[in-house]
Structures are given as C-alpha cells and as structure tokens.
mmCIF file of the N, C-alpha and C atoms, coordinates in Angstrom:
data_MODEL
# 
_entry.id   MODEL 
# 
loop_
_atom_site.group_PDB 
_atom_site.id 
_atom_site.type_symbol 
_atom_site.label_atom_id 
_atom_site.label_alt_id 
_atom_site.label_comp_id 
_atom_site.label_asym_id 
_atom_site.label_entity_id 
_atom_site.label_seq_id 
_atom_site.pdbx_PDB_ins_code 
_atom_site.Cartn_x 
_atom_site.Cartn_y 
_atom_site.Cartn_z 
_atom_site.occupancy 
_atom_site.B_iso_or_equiv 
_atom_site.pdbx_formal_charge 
_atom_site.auth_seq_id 
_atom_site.auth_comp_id 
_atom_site.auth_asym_id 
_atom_site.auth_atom_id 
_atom_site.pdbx_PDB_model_num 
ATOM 1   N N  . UNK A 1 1  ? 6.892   -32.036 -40.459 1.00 0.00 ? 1  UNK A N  1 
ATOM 2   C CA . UNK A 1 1  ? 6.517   -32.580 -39.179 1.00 0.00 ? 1  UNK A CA 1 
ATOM 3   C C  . UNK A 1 1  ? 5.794   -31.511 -38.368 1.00 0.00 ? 1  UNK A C  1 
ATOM 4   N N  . UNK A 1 2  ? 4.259   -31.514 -37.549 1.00 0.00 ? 2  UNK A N  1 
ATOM 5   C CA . UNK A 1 2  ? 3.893   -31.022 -36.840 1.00 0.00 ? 2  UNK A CA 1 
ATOM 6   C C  . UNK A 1 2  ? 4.663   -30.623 -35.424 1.00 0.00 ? 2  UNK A C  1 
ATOM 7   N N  . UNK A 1 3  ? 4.500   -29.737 -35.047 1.00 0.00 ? 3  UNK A N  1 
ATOM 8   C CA . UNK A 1 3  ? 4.959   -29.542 -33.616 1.00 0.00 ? 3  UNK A CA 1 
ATOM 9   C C  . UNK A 1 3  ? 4.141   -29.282 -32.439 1.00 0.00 ? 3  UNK A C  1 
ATOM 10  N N  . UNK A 1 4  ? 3.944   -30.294 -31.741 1.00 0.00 ? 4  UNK A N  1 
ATOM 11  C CA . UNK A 1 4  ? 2.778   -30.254 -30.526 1.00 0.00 ? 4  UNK A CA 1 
ATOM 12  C C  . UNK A 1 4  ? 3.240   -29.392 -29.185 1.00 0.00 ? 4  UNK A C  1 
ATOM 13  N N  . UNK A 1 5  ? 2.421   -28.427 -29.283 1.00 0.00 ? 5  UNK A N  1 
ATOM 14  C CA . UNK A 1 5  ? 3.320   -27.241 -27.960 1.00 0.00 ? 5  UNK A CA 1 
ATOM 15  C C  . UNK A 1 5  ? 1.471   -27.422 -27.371 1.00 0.00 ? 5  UNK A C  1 
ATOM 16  N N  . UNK A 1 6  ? 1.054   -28.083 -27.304 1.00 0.00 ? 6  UNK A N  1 
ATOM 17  C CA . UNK A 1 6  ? -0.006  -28.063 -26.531 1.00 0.00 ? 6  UNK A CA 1 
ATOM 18  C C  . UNK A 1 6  ? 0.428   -28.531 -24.764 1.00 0.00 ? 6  UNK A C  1 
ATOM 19  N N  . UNK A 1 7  ? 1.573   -29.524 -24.833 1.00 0.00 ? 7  UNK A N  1 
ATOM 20  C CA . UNK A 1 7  ? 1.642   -30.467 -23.539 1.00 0.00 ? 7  UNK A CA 1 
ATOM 21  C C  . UNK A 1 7  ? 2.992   -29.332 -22.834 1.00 0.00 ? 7  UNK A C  1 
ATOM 22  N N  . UNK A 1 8  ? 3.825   -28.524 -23.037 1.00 0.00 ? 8  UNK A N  1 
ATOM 23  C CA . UNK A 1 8  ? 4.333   -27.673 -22.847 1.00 0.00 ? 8  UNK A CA 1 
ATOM 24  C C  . UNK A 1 8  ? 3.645   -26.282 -22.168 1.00 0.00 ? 8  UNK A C  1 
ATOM 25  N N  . UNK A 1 9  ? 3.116   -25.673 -23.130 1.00 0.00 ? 9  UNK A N  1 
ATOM 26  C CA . UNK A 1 9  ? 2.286   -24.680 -22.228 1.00 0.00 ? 9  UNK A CA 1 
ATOM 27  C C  . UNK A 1 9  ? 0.986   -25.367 -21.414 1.00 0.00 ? 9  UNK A C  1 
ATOM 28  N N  . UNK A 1 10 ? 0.636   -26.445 -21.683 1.00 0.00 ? 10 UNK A N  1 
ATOM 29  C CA . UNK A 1 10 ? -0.418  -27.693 -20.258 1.00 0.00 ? 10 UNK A CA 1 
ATOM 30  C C  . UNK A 1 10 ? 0.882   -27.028 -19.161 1.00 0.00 ? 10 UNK A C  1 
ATOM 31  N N  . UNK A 1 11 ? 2.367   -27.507 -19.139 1.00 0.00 ? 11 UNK A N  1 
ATOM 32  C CA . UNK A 1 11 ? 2.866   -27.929 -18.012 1.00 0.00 ? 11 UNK A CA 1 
ATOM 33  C C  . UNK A 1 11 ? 3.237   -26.233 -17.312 1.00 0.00 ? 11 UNK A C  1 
ATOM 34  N N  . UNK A 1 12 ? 3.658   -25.196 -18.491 1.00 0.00 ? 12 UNK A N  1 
ATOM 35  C CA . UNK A 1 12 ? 3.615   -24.180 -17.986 1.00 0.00 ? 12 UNK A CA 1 
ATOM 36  C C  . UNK A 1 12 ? 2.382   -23.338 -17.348 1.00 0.00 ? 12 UNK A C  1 
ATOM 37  N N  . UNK A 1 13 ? 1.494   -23.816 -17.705 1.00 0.00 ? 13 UNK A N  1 
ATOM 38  C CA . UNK A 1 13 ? 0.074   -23.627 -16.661 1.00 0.00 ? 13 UNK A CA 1 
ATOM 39  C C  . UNK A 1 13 ? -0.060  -23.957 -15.428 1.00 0.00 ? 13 UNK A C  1 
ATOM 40  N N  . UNK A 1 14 ? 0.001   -25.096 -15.104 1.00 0.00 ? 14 UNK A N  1 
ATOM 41  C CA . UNK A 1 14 ? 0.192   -25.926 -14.086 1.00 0.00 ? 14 UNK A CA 1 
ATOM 42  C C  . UNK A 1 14 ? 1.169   -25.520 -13.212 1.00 0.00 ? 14 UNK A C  1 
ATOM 43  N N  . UNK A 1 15 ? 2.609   -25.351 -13.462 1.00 0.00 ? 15 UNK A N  1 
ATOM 44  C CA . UNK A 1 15 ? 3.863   -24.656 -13.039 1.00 0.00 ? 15 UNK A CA 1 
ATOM 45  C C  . UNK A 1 15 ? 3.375   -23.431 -12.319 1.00 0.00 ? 15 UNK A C  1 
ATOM 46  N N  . UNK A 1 16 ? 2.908   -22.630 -13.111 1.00 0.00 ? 16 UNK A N  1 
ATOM 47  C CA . UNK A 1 16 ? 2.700   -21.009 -12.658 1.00 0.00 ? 16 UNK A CA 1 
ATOM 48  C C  . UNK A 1 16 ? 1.505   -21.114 -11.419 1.00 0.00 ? 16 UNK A C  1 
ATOM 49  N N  . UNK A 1 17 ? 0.064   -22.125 -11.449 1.00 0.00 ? 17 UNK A N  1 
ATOM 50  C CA . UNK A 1 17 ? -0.503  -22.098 -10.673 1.00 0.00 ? 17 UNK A CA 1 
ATOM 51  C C  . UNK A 1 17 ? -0.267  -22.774 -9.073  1.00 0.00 ? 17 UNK A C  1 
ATOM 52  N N  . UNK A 1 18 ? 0.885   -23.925 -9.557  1.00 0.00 ? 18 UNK A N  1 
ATOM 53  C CA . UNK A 1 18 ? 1.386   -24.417 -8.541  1.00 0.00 ? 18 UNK A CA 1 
ATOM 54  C C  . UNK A 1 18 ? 2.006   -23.482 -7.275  1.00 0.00 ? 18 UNK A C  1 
ATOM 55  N N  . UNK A 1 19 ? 2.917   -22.994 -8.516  1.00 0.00 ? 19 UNK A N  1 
ATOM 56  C CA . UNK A 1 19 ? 3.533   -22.255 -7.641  1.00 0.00 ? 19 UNK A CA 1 
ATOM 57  C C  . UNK A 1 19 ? 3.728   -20.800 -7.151  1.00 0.00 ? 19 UNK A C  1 
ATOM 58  N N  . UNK A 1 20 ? 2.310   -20.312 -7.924  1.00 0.00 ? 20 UNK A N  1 
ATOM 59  C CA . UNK A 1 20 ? 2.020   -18.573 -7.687  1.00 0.00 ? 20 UNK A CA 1 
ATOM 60  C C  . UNK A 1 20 ? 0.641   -18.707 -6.060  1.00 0.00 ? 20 UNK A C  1 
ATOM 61  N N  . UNK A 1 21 ? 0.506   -20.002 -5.958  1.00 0.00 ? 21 UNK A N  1 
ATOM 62  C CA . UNK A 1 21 ? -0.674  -20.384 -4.936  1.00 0.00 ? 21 UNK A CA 1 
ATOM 63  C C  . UNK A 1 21 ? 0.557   -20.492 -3.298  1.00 0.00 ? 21 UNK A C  1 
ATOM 64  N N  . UNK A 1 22 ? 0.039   -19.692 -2.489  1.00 0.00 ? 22 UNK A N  1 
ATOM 65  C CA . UNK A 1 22 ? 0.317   -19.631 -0.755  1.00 0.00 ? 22 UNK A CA 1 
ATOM 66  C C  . UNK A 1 22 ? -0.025  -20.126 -0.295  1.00 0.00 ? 22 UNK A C  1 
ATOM 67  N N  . UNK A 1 23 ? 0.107   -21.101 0.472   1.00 0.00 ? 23 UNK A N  1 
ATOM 68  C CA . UNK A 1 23 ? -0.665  -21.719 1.723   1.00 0.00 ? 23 UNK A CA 1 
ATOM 69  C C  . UNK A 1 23 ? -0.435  -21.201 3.104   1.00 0.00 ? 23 UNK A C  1 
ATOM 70  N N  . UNK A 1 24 ? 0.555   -20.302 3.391   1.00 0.00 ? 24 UNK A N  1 
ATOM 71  C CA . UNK A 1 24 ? 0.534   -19.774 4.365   1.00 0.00 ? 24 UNK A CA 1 
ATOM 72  C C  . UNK A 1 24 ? -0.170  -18.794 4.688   1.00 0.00 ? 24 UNK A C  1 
ATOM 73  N N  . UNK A 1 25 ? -1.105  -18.394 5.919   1.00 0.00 ? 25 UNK A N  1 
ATOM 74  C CA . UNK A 1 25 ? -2.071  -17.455 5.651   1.00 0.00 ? 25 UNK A CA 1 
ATOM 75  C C  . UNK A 1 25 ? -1.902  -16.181 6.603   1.00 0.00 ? 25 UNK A C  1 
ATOM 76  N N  . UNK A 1 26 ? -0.907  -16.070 6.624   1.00 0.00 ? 26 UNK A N  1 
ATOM 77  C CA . UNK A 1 26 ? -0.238  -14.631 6.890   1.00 0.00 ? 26 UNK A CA 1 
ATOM 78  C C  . UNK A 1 26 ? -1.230  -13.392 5.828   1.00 0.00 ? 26 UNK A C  1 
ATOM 79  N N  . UNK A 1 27 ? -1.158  -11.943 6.533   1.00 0.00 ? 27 UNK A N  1 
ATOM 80  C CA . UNK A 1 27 ? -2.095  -11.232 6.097   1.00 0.00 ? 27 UNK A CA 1 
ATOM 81  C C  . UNK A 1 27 ? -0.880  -9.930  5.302   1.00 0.00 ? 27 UNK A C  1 
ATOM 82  N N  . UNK A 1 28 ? -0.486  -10.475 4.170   1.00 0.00 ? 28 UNK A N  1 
ATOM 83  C CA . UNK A 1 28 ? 0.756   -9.432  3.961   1.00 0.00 ? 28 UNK A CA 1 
ATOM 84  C C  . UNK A 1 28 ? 0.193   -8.205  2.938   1.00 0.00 ? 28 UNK A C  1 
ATOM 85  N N  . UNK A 1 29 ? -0.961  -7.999  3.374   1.00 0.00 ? 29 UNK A N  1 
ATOM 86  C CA . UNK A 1 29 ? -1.640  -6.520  2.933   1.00 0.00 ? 29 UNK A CA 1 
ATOM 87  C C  . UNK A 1 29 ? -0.818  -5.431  3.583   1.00 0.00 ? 29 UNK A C  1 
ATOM 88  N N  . UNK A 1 30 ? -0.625  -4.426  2.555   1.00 0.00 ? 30 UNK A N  1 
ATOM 89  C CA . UNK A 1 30 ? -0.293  -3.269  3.557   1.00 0.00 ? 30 UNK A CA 1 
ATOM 90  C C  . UNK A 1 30 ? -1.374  -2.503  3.885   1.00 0.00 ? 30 UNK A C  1 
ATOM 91  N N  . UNK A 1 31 ? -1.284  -1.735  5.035   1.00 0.00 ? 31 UNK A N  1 
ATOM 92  C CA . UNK A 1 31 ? -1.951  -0.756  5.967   1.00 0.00 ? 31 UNK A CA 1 
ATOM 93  C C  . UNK A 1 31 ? -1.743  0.129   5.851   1.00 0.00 ? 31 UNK A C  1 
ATOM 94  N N  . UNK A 1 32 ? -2.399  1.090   4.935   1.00 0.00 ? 32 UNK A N  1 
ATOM 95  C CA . UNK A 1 32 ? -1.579  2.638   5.436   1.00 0.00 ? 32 UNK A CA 1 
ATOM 96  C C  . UNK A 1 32 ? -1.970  3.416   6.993   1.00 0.00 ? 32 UNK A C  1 
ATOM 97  N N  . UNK A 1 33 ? -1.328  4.257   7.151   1.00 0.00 ? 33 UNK A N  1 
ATOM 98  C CA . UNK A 1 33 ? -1.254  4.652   8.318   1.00 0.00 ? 33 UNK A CA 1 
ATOM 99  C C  . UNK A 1 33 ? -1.052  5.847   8.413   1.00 0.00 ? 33 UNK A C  1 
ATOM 100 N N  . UNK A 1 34 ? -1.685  6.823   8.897   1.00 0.00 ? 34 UNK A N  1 
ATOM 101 C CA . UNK A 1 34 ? -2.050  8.497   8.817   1.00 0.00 ? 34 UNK A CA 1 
ATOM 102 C C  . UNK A 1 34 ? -0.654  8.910   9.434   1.00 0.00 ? 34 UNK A C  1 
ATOM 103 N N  . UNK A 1 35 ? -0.202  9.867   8.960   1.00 0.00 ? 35 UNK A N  1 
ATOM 104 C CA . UNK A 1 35 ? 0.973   10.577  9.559   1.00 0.00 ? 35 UNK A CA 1 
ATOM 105 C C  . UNK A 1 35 ? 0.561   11.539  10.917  1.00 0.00 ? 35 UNK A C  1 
ATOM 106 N N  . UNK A 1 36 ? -0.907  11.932  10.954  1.00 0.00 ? 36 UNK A N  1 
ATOM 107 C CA . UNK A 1 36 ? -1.310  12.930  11.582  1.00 0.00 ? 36 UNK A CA 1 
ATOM 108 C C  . UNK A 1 36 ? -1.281  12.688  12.787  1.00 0.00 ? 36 UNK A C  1 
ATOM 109 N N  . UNK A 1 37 ? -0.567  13.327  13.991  1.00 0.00 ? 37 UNK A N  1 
ATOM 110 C CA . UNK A 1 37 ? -0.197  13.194  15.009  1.00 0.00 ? 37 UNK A CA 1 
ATOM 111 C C  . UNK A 1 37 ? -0.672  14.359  16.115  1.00 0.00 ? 37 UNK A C  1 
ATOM 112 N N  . UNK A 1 38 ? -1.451  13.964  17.646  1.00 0.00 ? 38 UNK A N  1 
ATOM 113 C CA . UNK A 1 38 ? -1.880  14.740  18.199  1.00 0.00 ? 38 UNK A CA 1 
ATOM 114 C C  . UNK A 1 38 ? -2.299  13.818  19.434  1.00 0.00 ? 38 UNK A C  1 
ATOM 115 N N  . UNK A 1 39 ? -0.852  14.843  20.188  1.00 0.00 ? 39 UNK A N  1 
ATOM 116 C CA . UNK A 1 39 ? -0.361  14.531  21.911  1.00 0.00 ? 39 UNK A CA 1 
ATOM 117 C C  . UNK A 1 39 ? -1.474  15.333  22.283  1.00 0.00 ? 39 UNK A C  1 
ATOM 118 N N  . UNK A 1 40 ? -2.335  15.228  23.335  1.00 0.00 ? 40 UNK A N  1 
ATOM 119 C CA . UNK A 1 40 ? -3.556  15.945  23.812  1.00 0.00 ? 40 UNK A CA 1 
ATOM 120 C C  . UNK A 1 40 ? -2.552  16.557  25.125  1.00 0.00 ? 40 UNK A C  1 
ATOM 121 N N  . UNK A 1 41 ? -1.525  15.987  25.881  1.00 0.00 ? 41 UNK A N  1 
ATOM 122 C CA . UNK A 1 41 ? -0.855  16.742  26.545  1.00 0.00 ? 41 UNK A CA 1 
ATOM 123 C C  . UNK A 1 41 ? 0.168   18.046  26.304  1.00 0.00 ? 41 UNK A C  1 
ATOM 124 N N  . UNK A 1 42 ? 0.366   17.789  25.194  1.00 0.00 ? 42 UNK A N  1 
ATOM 125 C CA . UNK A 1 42 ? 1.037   19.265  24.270  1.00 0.00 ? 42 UNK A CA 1 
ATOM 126 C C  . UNK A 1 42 ? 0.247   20.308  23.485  1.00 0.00 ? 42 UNK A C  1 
ATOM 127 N N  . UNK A 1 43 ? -0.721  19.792  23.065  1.00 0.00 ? 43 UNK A N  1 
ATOM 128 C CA . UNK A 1 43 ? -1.604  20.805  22.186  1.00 0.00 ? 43 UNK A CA 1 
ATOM 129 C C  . UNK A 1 43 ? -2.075  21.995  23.056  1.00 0.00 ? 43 UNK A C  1 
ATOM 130 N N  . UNK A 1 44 ? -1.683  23.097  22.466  1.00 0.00 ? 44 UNK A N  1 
ATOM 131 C CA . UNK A 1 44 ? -1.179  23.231  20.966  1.00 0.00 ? 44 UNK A CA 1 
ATOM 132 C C  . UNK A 1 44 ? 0.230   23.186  20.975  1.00 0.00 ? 44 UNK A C  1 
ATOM 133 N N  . UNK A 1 45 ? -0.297  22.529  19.843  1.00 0.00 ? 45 UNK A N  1 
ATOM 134 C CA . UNK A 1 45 ? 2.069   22.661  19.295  1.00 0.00 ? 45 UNK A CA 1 
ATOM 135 C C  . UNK A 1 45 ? 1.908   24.227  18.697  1.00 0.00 ? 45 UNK A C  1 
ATOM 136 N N  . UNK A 1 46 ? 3.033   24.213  18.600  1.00 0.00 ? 46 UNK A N  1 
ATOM 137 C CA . UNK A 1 46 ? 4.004   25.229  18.831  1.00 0.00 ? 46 UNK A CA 1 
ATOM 138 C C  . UNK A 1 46 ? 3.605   25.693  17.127  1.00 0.00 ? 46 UNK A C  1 
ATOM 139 N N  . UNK A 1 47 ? 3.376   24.886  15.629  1.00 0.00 ? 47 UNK A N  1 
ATOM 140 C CA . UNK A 1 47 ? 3.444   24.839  15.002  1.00 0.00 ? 47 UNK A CA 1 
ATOM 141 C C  . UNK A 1 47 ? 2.011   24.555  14.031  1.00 0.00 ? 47 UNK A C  1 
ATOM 142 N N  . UNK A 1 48 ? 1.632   24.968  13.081  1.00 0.00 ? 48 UNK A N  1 
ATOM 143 C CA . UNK A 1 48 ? 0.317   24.495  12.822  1.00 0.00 ? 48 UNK A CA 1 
ATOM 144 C C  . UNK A 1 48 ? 0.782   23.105  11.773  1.00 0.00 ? 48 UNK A C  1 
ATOM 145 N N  . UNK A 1 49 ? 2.411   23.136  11.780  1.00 0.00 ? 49 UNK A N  1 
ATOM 146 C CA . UNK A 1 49 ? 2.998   21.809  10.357  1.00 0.00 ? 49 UNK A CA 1 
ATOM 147 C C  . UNK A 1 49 ? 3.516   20.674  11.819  1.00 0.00 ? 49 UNK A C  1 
ATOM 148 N N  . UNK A 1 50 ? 3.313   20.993  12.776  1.00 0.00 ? 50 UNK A N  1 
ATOM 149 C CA . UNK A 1 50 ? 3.523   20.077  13.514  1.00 0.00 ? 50 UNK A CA 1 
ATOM 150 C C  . UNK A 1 50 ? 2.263   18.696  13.442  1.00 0.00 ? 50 UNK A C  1 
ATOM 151 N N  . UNK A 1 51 ? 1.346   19.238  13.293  1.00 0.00 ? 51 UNK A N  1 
ATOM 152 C CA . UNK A 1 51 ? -0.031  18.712  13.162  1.00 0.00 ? 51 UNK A CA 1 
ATOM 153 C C  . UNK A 1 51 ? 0.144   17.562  12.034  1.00 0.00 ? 51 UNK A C  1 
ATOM 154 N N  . UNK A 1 52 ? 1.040   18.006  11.261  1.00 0.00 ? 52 UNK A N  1 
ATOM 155 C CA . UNK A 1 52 ? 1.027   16.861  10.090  1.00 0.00 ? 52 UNK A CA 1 
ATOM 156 C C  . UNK A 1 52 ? -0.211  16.659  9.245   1.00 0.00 ? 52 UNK A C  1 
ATOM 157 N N  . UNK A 1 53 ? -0.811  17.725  9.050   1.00 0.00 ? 53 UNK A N  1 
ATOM 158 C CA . UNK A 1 53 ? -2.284  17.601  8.206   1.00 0.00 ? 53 UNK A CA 1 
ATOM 159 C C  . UNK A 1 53 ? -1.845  17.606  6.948   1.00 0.00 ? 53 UNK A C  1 
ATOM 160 N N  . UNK A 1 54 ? -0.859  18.267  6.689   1.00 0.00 ? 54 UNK A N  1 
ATOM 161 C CA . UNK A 1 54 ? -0.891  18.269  5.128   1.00 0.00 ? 54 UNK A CA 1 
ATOM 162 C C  . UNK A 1 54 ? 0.364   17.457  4.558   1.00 0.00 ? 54 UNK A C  1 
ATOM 163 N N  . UNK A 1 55 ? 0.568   17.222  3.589   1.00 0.00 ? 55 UNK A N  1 
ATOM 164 C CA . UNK A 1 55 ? 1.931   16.195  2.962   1.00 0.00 ? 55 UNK A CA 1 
ATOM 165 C C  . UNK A 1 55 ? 2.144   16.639  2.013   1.00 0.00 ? 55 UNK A C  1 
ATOM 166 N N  . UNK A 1 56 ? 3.399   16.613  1.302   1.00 0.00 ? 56 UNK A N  1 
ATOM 167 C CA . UNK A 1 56 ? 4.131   16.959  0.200   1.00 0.00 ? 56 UNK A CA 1 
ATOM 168 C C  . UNK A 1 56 ? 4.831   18.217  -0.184  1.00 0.00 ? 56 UNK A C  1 
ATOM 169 N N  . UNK A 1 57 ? 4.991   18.893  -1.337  1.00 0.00 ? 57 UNK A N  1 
ATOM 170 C CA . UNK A 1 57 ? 5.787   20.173  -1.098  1.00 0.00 ? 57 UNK A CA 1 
ATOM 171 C C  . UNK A 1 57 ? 5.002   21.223  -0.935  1.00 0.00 ? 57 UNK A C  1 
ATOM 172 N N  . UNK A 1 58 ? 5.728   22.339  -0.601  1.00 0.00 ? 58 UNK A N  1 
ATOM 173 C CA . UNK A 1 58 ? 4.495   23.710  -0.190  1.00 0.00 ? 58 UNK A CA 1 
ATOM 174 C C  . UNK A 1 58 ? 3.618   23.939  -1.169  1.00 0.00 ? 58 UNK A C  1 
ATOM 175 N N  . UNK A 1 59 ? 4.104   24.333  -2.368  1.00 0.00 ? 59 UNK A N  1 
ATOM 176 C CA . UNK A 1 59 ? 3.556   24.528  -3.356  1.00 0.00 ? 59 UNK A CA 1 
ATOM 177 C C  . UNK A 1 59 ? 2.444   23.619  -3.742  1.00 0.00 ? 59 UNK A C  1 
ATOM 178 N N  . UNK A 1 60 ? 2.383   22.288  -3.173  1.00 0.00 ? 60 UNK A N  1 
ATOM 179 C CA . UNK A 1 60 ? 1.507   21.476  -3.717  1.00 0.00 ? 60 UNK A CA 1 
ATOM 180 C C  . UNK A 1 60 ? 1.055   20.164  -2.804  1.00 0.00 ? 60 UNK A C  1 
ATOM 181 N N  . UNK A 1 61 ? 0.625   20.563  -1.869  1.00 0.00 ? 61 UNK A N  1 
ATOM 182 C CA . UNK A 1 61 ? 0.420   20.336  -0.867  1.00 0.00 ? 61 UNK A CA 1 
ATOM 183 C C  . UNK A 1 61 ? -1.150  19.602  -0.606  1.00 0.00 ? 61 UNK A C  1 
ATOM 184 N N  . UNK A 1 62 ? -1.293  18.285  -0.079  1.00 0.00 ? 62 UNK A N  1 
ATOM 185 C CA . UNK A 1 62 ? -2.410  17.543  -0.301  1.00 0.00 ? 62 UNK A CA 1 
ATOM 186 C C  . UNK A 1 62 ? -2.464  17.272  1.688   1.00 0.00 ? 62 UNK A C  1 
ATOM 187 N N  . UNK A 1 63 ? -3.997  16.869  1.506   1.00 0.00 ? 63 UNK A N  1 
ATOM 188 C CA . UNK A 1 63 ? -4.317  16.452  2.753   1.00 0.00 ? 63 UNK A CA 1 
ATOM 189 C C  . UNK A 1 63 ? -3.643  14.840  3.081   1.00 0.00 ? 63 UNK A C  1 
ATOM 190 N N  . UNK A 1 64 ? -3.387  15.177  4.286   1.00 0.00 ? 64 UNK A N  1 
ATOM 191 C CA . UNK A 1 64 ? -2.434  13.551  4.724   1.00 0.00 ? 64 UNK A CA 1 
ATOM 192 C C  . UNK A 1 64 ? -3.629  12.903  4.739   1.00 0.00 ? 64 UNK A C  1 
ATOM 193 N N  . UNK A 1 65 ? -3.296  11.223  4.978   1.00 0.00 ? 65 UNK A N  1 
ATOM 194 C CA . UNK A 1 65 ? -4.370  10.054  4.941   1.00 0.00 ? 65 UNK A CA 1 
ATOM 195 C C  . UNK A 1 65 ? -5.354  10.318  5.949   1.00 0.00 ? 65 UNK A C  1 
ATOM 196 N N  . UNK A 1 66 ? -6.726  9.992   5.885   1.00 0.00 ? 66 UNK A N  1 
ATOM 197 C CA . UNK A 1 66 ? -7.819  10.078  6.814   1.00 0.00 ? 66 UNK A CA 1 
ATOM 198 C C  . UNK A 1 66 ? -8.004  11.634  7.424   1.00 0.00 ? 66 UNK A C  1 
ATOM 199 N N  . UNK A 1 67 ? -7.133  12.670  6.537   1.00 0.00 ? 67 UNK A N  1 
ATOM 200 C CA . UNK A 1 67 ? -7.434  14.239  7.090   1.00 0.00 ? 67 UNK A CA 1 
ATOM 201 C C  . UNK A 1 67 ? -8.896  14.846  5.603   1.00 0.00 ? 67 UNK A C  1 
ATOM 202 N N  . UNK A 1 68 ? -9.918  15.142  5.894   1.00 0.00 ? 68 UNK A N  1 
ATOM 203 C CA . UNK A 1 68 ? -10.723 15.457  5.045   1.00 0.00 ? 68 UNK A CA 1 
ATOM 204 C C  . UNK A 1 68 ? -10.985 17.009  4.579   1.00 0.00 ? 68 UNK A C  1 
ATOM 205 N N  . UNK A 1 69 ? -10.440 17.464  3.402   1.00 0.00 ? 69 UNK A N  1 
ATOM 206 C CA . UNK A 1 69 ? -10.257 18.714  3.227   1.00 0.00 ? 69 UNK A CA 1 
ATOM 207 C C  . UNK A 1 69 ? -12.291 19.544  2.964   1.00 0.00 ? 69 UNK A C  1 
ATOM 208 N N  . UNK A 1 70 ? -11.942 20.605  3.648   1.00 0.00 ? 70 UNK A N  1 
ATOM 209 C CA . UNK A 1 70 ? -13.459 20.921  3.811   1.00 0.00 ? 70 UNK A CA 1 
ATOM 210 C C  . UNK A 1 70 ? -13.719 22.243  2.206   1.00 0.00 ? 70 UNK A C  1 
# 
C-alpha cells in the first residue's frame, strides 16, 4: 500500500504560515543604545572610564556603540 504524506505536510505548511504570521503591528525591533554618557554640567568627570567610551575587559577593550575609534 502507498502512503500519501503529501496532504499532511500541505496541512503542516499552512499551520506554520498561519500561525508564524502577526497581525499586530507593534515595532518589536530592538534598538541598541550607546552606553556613552556626557552631563555637559559635570564635564569633566573626574574619570576618563566615566565617559563610557570603551566596553569590555581592560585587556580587550572595544569602542562602545556609535564611539568611532580614530
């Protein structure tokens, strides 16, 4: 006897598009958002790591978001 799995994965198609589709149109992108921080009434801080330019450990240390290393 043949076995017809054609109408099965049809319905698991259908299933997944049904229900992987949103209609709500909320914007649930994330945003990143620069850590780099600068009170114009305090500057200078006290600190040049107050500035938040750089991120991660000392040793290996990268420019924070939207800071452009020259």
């Amino acid at each position: 006897m043949k076995k017809n799995y054609i109408l099965p994965i049809l319905f698991g198609i259908i299933f997944t598009i049904i229900f992987s589709c949103s209609d709500d149109n909320s914007n649930d992108e994330y945003t990143p958002v620069s850590p780099v921080t600068v009170d114009l009434t305090q500057v200078p801080y006290a600190k040049l790591s107050d500035y938040k330019f750089f991120e991660g450990e000392l040793k290996n240390l990268s420019p924070a978001l939207g800071v452009l290393p020259l």
